[in-house]
ZAMARGU-4260 file (C-alpha; in steps of 0.2 Angstrom, whole numbers, plus 5000, padded with zeros to 4 digits):
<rodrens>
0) 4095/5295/5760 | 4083/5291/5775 | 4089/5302/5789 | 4080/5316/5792 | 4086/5332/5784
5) 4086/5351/5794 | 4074/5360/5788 | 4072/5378/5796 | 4061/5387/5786 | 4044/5380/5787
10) 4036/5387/5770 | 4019/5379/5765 | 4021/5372/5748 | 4038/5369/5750 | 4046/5353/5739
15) 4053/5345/5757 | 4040/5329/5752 | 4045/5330/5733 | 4065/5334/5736 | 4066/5314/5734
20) 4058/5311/5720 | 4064/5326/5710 | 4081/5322/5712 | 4081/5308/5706 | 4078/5316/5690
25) 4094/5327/5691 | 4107/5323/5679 | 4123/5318/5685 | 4140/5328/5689 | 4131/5345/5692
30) 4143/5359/5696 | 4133/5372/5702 | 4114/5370/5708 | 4104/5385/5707 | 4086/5391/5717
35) 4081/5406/5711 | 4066/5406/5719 | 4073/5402/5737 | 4059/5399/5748 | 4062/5385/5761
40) 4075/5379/5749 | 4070/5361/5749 | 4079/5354/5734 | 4098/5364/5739 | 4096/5353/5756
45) 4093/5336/5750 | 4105/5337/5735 | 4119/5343/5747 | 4115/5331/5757 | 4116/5320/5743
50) 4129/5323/5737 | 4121/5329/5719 | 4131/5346/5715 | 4149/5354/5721 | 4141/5372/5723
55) 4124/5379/5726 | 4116/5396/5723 | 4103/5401/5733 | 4092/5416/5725 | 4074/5426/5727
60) 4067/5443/5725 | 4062/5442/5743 | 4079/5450/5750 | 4076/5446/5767 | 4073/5428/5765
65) 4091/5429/5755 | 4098/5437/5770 | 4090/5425/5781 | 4097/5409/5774 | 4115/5418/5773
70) 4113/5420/5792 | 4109/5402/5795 | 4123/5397/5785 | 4136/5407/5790 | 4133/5411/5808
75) 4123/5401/5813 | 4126/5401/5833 | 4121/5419/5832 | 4105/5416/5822 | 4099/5403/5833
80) 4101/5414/5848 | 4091/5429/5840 | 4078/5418/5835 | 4077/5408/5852 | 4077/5428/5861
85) 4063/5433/5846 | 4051/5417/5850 | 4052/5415/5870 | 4045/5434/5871 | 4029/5428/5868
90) 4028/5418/5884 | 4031/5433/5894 | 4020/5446/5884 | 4001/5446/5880 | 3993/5438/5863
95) 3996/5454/5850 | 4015/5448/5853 | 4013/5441/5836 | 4007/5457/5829 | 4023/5467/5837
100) 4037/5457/5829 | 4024/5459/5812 | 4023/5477/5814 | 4041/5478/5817 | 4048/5466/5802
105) 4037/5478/5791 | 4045/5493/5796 | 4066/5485/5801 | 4062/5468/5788 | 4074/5458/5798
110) 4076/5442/5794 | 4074/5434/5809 | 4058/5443/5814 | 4054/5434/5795 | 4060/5417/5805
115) 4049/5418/5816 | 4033/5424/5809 | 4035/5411/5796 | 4037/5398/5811 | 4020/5405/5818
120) 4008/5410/5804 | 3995/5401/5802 | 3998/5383/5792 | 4015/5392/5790 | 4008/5400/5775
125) 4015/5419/5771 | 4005/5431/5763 | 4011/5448/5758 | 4002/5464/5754 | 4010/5479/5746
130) 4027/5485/5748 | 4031/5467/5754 | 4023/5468/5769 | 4020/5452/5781 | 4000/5449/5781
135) 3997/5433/5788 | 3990/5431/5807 | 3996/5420/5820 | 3991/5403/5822 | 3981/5401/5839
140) 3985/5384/5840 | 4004/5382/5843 | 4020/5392/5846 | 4031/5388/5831 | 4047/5381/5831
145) 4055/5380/5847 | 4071/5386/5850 | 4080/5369/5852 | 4073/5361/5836 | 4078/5377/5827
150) 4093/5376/5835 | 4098/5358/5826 | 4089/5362/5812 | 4101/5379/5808 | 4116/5370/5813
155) 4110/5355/5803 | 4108/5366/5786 | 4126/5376/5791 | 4135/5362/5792 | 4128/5356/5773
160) 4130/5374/5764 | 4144/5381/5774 | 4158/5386/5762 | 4148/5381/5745 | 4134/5391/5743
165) 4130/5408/5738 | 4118/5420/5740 | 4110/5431/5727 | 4097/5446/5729 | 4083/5449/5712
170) 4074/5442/5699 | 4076/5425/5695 | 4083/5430/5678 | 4097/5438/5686 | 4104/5428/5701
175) 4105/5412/5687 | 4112/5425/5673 | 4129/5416/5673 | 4123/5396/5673 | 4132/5385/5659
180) 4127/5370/5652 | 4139/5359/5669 | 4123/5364/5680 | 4106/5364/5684 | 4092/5375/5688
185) 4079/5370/5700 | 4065/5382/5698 | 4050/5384/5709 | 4038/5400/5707 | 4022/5403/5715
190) 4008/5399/5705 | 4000/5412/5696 | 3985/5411/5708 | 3993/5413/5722 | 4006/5428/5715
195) 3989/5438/5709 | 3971/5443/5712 | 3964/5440/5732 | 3974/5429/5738 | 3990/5434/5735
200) 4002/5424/5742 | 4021/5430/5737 | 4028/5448/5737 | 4031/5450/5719 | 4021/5443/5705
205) 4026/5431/5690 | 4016/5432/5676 | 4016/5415/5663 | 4022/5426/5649 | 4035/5433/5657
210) 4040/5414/5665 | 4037/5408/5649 | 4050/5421/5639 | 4062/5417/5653 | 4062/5399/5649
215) 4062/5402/5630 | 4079/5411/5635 | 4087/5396/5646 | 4083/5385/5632 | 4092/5397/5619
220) 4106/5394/5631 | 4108/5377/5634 | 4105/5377/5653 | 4095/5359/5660 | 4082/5364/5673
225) 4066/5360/5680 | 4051/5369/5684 | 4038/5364/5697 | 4023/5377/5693 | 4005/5372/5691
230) 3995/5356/5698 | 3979/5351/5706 | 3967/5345/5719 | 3952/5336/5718 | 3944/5345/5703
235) 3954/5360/5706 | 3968/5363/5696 | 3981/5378/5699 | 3989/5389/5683 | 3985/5385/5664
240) 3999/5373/5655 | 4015/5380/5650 | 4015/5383/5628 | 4022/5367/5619 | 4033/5379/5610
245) 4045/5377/5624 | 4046/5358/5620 | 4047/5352/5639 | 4042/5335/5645 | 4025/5338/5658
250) 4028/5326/5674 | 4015/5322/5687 | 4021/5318/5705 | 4011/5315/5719 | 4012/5328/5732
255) 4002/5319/5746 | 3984/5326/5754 | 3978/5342/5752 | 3982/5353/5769 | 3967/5365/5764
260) 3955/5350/5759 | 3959/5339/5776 | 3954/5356/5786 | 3935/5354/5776 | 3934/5336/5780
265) 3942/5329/5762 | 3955/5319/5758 | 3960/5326/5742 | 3976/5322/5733 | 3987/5335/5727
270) 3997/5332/5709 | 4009/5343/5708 | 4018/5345/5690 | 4036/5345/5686 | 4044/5351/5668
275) 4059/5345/5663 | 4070/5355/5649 | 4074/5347/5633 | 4091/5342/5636 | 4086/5333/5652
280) 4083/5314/5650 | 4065/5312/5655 | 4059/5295/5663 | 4046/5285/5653 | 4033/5285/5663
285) 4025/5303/5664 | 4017/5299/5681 | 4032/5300/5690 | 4029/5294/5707 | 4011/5294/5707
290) 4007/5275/5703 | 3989/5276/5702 | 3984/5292/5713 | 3980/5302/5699 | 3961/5307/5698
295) 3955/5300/5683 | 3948/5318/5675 | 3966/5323/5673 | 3974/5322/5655 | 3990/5315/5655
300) 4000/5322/5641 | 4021/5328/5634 | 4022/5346/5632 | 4034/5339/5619 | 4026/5333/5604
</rodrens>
């Protein structure tokens, strides 16, 4: 479990740190692992690598990002190539390269030109505006990934997901519509404050009564998941608690130090936390991971009662 994993897509907020953790929540002999909300896909590496389910069903709304990760998986020679073609032409042209592969994603939304943008923006953090455009600036401060990193890291990820992974395009309802009660779903929205309002974040907005229906639906079904959905740092928390209606177990895990807050001279810690379904066996200990990190303000509590 200590080597170092592939991980191609760079998202900020991704579960890469938390994958360890989390998955040591997963209950055994899972057949099928589903992430409807794709992303960096995070938790679908480390349990292949680990062994934890015999399939895996990647899915998001974000087609692109769906197409992308089919690309890295099953031809992965020929998405290393574009993306290594895609990143070296800004050595050669002026600074508004970035700009030109963001004009062009926004009119072609190939997914490589999604790679690389990714690899670039600033703190890797995507932002999208209407019609699912690409927002975000470049970072002045670095070139992204370079090709030979990418290179192993997409060979790396091919190699795990070859052969037992699928891809799905929509709504996260519908790419998990045929999970039994043999697997798992690993769920992973954005927050409501980063779907909604100024700083909007993702492509598509989720809003907690529609998350909350959908789960209310899984647990009619039987189907074990987790949620990673709201959290804080410092004093700031993210997204109100989920109802105690849907009788999960509320976890706290310790995500590590705030990006945003070591850029303003802090050193706040973020908590991130996790829900577990009812039919998941939840550990004693509802600060999972997080020893004695957890600010002090912060009300500890089961969403189960």
């Amino acid at each position: 479990m200590a080597r170092k994993l592939p991980h191609p897509i760079p998202y900020q907020g991704s579960k890469r740190i938390l994958a360890p953790t989390i998955c040591q929540l997963l209950p055994p002999r899972i057949n099928i692992l589903y992430e409807p909300f794709a992303g960096s896909a995070a938790m679908t590496i480390f349990a292949a690598q680990n062994g934890l389910a015999k399939k895996f069903i990647l899915g998001d709304t974000l087609e692109p990002i769906i197409e992308l990760w089919q690309l890295i998986v099953e031809n992965p020679s020929a998405t290393s190539k574009q993306y290594a073609y895609v990143w070296r032409g800004q050595q050669a042209e002026s600074a508004d390269y970035f700009n030109k592969v963001r004009d062009r994603y926004n009119s072609e939304f190939d997914p490589v030109d999604l790679l690389y943008l990714i690899c670039r923006c600033v703190k890797n953090a995507v932002r999208f505006g209407a019609a699912g455009r690409f927002t975000q600036s470049h970072d002045k401060r670095r070139l992204g990934m370079s090709p030979e990193k990418m290179d192993a890291a997409i060979h790396g990820v091919s190699r795990l997901l070859r052969g037992k992974t699928e891809f799905r395009k929509g709504d996260w309802l519908t790419t998990i519509v045929d999970a039994g009660g043999d697997d798992f779903v690993y769920m992973d929205p954005p927050y409501m404050g980063t779907s909604i309002g100024r700083d909007k974040r993702y492509h598509q907005q989720l809003l907690p009564e529609d998350l909350a229906a959908g789960l209310m639906s899984l647990n009619a079904r039987h189907i074990r998941f987790a949620l990673s959905y709201d959290g804080m740092t410092g004093d700031k928390e993210y997204g109100p608690e989920l109802p105690r209606s849907l009788e999960m177990v509320r976890l706290f895990l310790h995500a590590g130090r705030s990006s945003q807050s070591t850029l303003h001279g802090k050193s706040d810690e973020t908590i991130e936390s996790l829900y577990l379904s009812r039919n998941v066996r939840a550990p004693s200990d509802i600060r999972f991971g997080v020893k004695d990190r957890i600010p002090t303000n912060l009300s500890l509590q089961f969403c189960l009662d």
